[in-house]
N, C-alpha and C positions, 0 to 999 in steps of 0.2 A: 683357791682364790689367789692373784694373785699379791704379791706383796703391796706393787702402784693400785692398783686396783680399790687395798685396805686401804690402804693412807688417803686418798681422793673419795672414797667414801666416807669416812670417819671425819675429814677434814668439811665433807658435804654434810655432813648430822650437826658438827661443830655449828659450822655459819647457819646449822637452819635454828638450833637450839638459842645462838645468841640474836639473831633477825626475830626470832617471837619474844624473849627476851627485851630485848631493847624498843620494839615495838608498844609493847605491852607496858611499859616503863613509861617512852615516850609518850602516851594515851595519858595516862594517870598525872604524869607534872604536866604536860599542854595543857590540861583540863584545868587544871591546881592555877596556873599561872592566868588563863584564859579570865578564869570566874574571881581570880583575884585584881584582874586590872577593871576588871568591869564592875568588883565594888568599891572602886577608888574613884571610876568614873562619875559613877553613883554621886559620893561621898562631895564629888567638887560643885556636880549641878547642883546638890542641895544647899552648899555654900552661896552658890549663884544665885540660888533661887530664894534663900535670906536674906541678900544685899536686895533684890531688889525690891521685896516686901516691906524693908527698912529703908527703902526710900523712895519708892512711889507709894506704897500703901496697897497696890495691887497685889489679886491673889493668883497668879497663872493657872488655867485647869485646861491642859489639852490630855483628853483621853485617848488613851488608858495608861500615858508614859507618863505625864504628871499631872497629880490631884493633890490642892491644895485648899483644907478647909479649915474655918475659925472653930475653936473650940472652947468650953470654960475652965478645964484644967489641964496639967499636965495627965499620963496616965500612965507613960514610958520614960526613963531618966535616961536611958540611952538607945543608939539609934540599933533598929534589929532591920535582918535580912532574912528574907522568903523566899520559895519558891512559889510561884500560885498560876492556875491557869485561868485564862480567860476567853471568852468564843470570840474567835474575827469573825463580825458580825459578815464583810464583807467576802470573805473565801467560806463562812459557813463551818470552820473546824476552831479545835481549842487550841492556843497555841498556851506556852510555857513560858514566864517573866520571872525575873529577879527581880522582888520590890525591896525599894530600901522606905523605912518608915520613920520617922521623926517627930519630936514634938517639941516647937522651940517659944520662945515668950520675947514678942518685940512690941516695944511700946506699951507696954502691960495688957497684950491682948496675944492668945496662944493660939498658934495656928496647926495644925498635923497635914504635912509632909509627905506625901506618897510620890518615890521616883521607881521606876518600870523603866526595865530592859529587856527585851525579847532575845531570849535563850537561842531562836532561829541564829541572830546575828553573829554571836558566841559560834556555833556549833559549824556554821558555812566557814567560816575562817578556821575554825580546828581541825574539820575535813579534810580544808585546802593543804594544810601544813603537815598535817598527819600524813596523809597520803604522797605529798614530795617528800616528806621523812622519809616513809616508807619506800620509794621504790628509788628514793636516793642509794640508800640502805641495800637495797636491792641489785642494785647494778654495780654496787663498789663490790660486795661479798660476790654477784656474778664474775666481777672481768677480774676479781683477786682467786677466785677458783681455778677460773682455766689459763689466766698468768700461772698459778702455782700447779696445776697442772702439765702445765708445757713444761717447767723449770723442772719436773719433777722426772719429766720422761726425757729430759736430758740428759738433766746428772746421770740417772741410771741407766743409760744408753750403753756406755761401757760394760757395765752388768753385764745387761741383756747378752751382747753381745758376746763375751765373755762363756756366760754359761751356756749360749748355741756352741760357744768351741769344746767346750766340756765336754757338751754331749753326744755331740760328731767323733770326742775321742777314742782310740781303738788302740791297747797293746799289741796286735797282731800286724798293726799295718805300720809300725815302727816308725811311726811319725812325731814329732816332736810336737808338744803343746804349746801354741802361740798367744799367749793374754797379752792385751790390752793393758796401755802403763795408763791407771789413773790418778788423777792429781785426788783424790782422796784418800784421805788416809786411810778409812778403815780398809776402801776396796784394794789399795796399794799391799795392804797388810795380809788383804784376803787371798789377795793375787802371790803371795810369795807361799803363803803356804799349802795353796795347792799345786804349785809347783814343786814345794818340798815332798810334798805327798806322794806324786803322779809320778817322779824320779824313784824313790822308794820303794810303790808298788811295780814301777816297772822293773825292777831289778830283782822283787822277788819275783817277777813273774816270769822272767828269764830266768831268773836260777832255776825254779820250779819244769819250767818247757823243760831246761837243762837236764835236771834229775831224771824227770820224763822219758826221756830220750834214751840214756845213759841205762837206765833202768830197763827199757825195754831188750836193749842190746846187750846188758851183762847178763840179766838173769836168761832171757832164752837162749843166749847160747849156749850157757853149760846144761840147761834143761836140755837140749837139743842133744848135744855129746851122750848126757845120760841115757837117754832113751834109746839113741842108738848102740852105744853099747848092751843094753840090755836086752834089745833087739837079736845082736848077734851072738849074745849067751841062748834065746831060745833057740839058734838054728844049729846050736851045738848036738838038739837032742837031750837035754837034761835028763834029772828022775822027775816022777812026779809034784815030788814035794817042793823042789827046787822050781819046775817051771809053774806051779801054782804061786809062789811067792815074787816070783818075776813075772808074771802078769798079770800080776794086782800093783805091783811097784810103777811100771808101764802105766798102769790106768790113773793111779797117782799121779803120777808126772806129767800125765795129759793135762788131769784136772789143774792143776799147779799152773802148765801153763797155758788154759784156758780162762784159770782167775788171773794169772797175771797180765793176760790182755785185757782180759775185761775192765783188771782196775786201772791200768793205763791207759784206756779209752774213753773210761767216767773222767780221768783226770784233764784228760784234752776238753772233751767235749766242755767241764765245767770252766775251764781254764779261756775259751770259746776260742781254738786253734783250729777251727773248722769255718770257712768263707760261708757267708751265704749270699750264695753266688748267681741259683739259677733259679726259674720258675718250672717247679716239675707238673705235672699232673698224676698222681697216685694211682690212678686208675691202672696207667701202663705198668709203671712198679708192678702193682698186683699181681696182673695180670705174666708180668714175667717170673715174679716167685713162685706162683702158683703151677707152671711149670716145672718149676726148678724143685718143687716141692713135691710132686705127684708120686714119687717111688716108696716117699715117708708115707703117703697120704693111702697107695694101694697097701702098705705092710702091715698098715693097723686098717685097712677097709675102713677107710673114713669118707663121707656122703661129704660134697664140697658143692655150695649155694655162693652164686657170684648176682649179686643185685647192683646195676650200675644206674641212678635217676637221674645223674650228669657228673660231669669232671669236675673232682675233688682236684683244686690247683694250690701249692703252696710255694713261696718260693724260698727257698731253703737250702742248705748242704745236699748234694746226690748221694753223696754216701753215705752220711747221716740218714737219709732216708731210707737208703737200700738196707741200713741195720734196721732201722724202726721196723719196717716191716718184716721185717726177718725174722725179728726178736718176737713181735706178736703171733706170728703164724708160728714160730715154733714152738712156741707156750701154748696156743692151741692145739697142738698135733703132742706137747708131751703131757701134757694135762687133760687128754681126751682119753675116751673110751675104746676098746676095739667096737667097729662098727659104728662108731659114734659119730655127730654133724659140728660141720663147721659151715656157717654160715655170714657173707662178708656182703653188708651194706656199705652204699657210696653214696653219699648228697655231696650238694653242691657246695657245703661249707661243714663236710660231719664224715668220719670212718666210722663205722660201726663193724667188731669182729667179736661174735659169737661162737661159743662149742659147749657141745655138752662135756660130760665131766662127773668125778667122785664130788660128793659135799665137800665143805673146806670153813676153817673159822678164818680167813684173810677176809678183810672189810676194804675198803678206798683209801682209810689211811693207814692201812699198813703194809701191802699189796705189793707198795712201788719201794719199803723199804732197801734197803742192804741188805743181800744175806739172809732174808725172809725165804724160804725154799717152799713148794706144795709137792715136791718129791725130792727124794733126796741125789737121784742123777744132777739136779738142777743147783750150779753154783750159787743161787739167789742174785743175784747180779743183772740178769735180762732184763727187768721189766725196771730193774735203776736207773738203766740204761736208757730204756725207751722215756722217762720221766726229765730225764734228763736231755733229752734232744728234744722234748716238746717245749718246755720253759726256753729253752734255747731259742726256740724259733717260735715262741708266742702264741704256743698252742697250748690247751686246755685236755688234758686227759682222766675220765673214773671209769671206774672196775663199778658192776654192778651183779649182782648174781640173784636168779630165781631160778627160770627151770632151764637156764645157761649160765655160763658167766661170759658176761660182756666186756667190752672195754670199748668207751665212745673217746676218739677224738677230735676236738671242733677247733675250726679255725675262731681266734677273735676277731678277724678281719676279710673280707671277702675282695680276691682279689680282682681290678677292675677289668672288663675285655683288651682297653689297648697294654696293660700289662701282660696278660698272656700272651697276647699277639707278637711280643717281644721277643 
């Protein structure tokens, strides 16, 4: 979620929490204040309604709002309030009154007092006022949301925009990181030090290329001198003993520098020194290792199944790719059987590369580790490799093994025709 997102939500719970709130308030004193003016009302026509008994002698009785009759004693010392309902003979339903009740002594003759007020007249007026409360209430908390909403995706405009630069950023295309100066402090503050940062990693990440580089060309060159010298110790003709211990040194040194490429290529790859530049279709790939692959494929008599259901398209490094598959098919052809199958599924968003093979205790998570070997010709490093250019290029890869071992890899995204078409 995003961040503007929480805030204008939480900000939208706020006003709905304090709108029932204050609503709910308003209802309860409107009502308080409503039925309190209306026993004041009461209280003055009874006054009215004493004056004039005390001086015309007349006893008013208009029903049902006031009844006044003579009585022989008092029987209340003070005045009480009811609710009580009564039929409007003339609508046919019961309506609800406030009576105020009395019992006063004028002229030494006692009269009781009944004043009636219909609860209808109260409740149409609290209606009227409740409900412009309410959608007063309603419109202020409306144009204060999306005023503070607009405000909100202002300020944070610079953000936004900001963290698209961030994330368009690339150590390899040696561009400098251009933020936005904001009059905020925090973001001002956030802005310097991802600038401190992004200096920092780029520098080890040049050092690192550096080493990389440096590394490739110190150590294989005197690998290279060795080898050949030792080359031209076997064409001396040795003894046996000697030329058995010169090529085993020999095969060392290959190995040596076949890890030392190796780890120099996980380091690029993870370092992401590798463009991804083009939109291949894998099928072709395959189809040319496969090829390139046949003389391994006739020496161990291995059965090769090519299933093509449409163009697997990624767009990615070429040569990254031309190892991926390289790396796969040769872990099938060294991990196989004499006589054994390899069998190569293609969908449209899926590789699928099967062979048969000895049992093994490697599972999915540990398969792709370092240095995990399933023979020991094998530096463990292949299949790090292919692990490593999939995460690269946003692909998903598992090992799965029953009566093969498989390796699926799926694209997360399926690329659209006018991108291939490109």
């Amino acid at each position: 979620m995003k961040f503007l997102t929480k805030i204008n939500r939480n900000y939208l719970m706020l006003l709905t929490v304090i709108l029932i709130v204050v609503s709910v308030s308003g209802y309860f004193i409107l009502h308080a204040i409503i039925l309190s003016n209306t026993k004041e009302s009461l209280l003055e026509k009874g006054v009215l309604i004493e004056n004039q008994i005390s001086q015309t002698g007349e006893t008013p009785n208009i029903y049902p709002v006031v009844e006044v009759n003579k009585i022989d004693r008092k029987t209340i010392d003070k005045p009480i309030f009811n609710e009580i309902d009564i039929k409007n003979e003339k609508e046919n339903e019961i309506e609800t009154f406030i009576e105020y009740s009395s019992q006063v002594k004028i002229k030494e003759t006692f009269y009781a007092i009944k004043l009636r007020q219909s609860e209808f007249e109260s409740e149409d007026l609290f209606g009227i006022i409740a409900i412009a409360l309410f959608v007063l209430l309603l419109c202020t908390f409306g144009i204060s949301f999306f005023i503070t909403k607009r405000m909100n995706k202002t300020v944070w405009a610079d953000f936004e925009a900001n963290l698209h630069e961030i994330e368009k950023f690339n150590f390899t295309e040696n561009k400098i990181l251009n933020l936005l100066n904001s009059p905020i402090d925090e973001f001002d503050r956030l802005n310097r030090v991802i600038d401190k940062l992004t200096e920092k990693l780029k520098t080890d990440y040049l050092s690192l290329k550096e080493f990389t580089e440096n590394a490739s060309h110190e150590i294989q060159t005197p690998l290279s001198i060795v080898l050949l010298n030792l080359e031209e110790v076997l064409q001396k003709e040795p003894d046996a003993e000697i030329f058995k211990k010169v090529v085993s040194s020999i095969n060392a040194i290959k190995r040596l520098s076949t890890l030392n490429q190796s780890l120099i290529m996980l380091t690029k790859i993870e370092n992401r020194q590798f463009a991804t530049d083009k939109v291949l279709v894998i099928n072709d790939i395959i189809k040319r290792k496969l090829e390139e692959f046949t003389p391994l494929f006739e020496t161990k008599k291995l059965n090769i199944e090519l299933q093509q259901e449409h163009d697997f398209a990624l767009k990615m490094n070429e040569q990254l790719a031309e190892l991926l598959i390289n790396n796969l098919l040769s872990n099938a052809v060294n991990h196989n059987i004499t006589g054994g199958n390899i069998k190569i599924s293609v969908y449209e968003n899926e590789l699928r590369i099967f062979n048969s093979g000895e049992p093994n205790t490697l599972t999915n998570e540990t398969v792709f580790n370092r240095f995990v070997k399933g023979n020991s010709k094998s530096n463990g490093l292949g299949l790090a490799i292919v692990k490593n250019i999939c995460e690269t290029h946003n692909l998903d890869i598992h090992y799965l093994k029953n009566d093969y071992h498989c390796f699926i890899i799926q694209a997360k995204e399926i690329l659209s025709n006018k991108l291939l078409q490109k």
